[in-house]
C-alpha positions as CSV (number, residue, x, y, z in Angstrom):
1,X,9.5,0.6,-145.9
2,X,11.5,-0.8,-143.1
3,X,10.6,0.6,-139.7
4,X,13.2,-0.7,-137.4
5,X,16.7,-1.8,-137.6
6,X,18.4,-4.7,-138.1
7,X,21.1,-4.1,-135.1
8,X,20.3,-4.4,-131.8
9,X,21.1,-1.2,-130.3
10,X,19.4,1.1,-132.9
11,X,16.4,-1.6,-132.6
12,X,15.9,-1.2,-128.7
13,X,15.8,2.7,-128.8
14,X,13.4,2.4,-131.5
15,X,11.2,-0.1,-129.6
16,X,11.5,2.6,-126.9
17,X,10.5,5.5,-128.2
18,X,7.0,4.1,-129.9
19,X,6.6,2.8,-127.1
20,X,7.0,6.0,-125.5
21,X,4.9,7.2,-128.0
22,X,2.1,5.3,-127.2
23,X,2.1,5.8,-123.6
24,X,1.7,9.3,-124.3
25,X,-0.9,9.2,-126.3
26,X,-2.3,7.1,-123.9
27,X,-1.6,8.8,-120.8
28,X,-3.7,12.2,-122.8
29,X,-6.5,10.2,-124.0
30,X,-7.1,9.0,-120.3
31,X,-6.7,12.8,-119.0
32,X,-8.9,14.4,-121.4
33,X,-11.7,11.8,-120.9
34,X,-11.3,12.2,-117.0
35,X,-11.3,16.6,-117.5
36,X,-14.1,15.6,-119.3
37,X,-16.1,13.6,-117.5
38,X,-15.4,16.0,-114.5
39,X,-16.9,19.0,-116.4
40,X,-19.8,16.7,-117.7
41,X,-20.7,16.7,-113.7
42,X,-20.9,19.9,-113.7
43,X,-24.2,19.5,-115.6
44,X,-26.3,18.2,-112.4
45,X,-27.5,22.0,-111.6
46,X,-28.8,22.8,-115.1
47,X,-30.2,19.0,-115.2
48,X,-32.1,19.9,-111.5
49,X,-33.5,23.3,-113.1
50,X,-34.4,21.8,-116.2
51,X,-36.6,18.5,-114.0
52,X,-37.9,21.6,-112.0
53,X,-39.0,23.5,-115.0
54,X,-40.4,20.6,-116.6
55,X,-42.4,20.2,-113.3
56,X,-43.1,23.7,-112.6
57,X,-44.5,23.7,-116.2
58,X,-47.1,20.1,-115.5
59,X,-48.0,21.5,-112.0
60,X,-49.5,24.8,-113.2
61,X,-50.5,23.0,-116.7
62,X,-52.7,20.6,-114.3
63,X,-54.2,23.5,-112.4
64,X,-55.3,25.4,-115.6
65,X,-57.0,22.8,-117.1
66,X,-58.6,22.2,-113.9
67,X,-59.4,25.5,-113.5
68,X,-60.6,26.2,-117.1
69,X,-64.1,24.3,-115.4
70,X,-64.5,26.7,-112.4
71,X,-67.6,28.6,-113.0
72,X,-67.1,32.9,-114.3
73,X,-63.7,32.7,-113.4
74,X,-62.1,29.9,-114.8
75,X,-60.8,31.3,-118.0
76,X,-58.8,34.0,-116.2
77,X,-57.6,32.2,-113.4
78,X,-56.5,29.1,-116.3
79,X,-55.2,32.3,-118.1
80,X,-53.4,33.0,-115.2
81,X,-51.4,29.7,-114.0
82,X,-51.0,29.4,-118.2
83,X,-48.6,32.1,-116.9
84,X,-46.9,29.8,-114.4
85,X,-46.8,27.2,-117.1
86,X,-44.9,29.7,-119.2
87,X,-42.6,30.1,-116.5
88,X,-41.8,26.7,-116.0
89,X,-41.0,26.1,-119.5
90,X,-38.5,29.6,-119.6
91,X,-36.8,27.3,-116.5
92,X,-36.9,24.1,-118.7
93,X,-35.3,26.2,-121.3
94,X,-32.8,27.7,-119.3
95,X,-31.9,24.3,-118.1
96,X,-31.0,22.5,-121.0
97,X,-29.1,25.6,-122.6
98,X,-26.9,24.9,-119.3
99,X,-26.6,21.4,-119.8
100,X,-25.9,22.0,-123.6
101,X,-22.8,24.5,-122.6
102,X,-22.0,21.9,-120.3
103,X,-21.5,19.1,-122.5
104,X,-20.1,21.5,-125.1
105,X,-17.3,22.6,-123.3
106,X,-16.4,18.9,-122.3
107,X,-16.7,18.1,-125.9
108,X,-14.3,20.4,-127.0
109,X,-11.8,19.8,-123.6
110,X,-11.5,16.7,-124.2
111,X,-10.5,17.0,-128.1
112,X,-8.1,19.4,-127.5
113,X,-6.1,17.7,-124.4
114,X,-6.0,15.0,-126.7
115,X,-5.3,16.6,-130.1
116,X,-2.4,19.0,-129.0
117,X,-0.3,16.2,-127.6
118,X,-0.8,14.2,-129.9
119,X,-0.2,16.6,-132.6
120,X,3.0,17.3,-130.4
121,X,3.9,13.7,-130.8
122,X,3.6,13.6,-134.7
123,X,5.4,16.5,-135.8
124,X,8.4,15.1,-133.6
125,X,8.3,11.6,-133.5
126,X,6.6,10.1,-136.9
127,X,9.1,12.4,-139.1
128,X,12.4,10.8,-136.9
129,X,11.0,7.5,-137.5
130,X,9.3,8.0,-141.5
131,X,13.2,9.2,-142.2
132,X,14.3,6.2,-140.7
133,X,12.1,3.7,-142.8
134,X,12.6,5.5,-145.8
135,X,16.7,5.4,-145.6
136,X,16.6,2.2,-144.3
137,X,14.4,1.2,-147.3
138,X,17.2,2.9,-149.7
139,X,20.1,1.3,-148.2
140,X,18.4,-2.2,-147.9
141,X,17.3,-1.7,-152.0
142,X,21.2,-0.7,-152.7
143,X,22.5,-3.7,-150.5
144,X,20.6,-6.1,-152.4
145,X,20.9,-4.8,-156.1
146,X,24.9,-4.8,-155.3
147,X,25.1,-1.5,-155.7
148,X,28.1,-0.9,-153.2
149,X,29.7,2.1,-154.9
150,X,27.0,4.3,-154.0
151,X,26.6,3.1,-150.8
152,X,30.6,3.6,-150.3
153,X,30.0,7.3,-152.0
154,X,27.4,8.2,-149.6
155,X,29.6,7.0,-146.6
156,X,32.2,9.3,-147.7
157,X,30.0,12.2,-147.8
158,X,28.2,11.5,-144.6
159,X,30.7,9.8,-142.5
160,X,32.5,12.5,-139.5
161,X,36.1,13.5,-140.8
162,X,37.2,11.5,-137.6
163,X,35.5,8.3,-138.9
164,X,37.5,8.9,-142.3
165,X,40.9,9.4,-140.5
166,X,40.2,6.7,-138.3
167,X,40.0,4.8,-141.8
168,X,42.8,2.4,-142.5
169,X,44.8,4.2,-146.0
170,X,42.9,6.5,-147.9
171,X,39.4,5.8,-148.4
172,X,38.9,8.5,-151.3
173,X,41.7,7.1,-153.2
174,X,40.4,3.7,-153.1
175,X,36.7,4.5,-154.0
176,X,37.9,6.5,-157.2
177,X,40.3,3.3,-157.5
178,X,37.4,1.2,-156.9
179,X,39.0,-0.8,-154.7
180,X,36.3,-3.8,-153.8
181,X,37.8,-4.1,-149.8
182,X,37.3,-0.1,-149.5
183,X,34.0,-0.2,-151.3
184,X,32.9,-3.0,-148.9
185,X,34.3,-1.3,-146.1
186,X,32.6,1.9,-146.3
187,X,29.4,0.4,-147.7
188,X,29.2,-1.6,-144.6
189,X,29.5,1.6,-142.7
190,X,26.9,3.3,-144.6
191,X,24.6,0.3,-144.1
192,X,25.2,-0.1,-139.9
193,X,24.9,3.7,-139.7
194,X,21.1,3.4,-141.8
195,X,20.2,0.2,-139.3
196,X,21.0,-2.4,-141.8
197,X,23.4,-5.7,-141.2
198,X,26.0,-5.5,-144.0
């Protein structure tokens, strides 16, 4: 495939627009990570209440093993801060399910600010520029086998009814004539107007 053209003018808007292309990709990967890095911060309460938890959970933990050796009330009182233990861990849990939703949401943030312009950007750019190379590829194969007359044929079928009365005689009748100077004339149309140098 040939993916730019051969003439300058066609070549620099081409240049342009992937680079343009790129930029916006660009441009959205760096917003999405940013959106998602802001809602990743948003993860500092649920990592406090899941530290507090976790403490919550040693503190009383600590107290009712030390309390399982108090004499006639030990099991009930370690029974009871067991309780507290319990308690920590629910805030533990509760914690990290925050954080999880948290990280989550900037997951899937981030993918989609980067998927849907991107996606934007293929389905209108990469089909413009895949019909480009694959033309270009056609003419340039045509060019080089010889093969003129079809090139001259497609010309007259593609070029603006302006273009072919702006054409000195009559370009049909010479094609049909097969006229070599008409033939190269409107090939070499064909070619500049697929970005290919005659």
């Amino acid at each position: 495939m040939k993916w730019y053209a051969d003439r300058a003018p066609r070549l620099v808007w081409q240049v342009v627009a992937d680079l343009l292309a790129v930029a916006w990709t660009w441009f959205w990967v760096k917003v999405a990570t940013a959106v998602g890095d802001a809602v990743r911060a948003l993860r500092a309460p649920g990592d406090g209440l899941s530290d507090a938890g976790q403490g919550l959970s040693d503190t009383f933990g600590d107290a009712a093993a030390k309390a399982r050796d108090v004499p006639l009330v030990g099991g009930r009182l370690a029974d009871a801060l067991e309780r507290g233990r319990a308690a920590g861990g629910t805030l533990t849990d509760a914690g990290e399910a925050q954080v999880q939703a948290v990280e989550s949401t900037a997951l899937w943030l981030t993918i989609a600010l980067i998927a849907v312009p991107l996606a934007f950007a293929l389905i209108t750019w990469l089909p413009l520029r895949l019909r480009f190379a694959r033309r270009a590829a056609v003419a340039r194969r045509l060019r080089d086998q010889g093969r003129f007359d079809l090139l001259a044929l497609h010309a007259l079928n593609t070029l603006s009814l302006r273009d072919l009365a702006a054409f000195p005689g009559d370009p049909v009748e010479g094609w049909r004539r097969q006229d070599p100077e008409v033939i190269r004339a409107l090939a070499a149309r064909r070619l500049r107007a697929s970005g290919i140098r005659p």
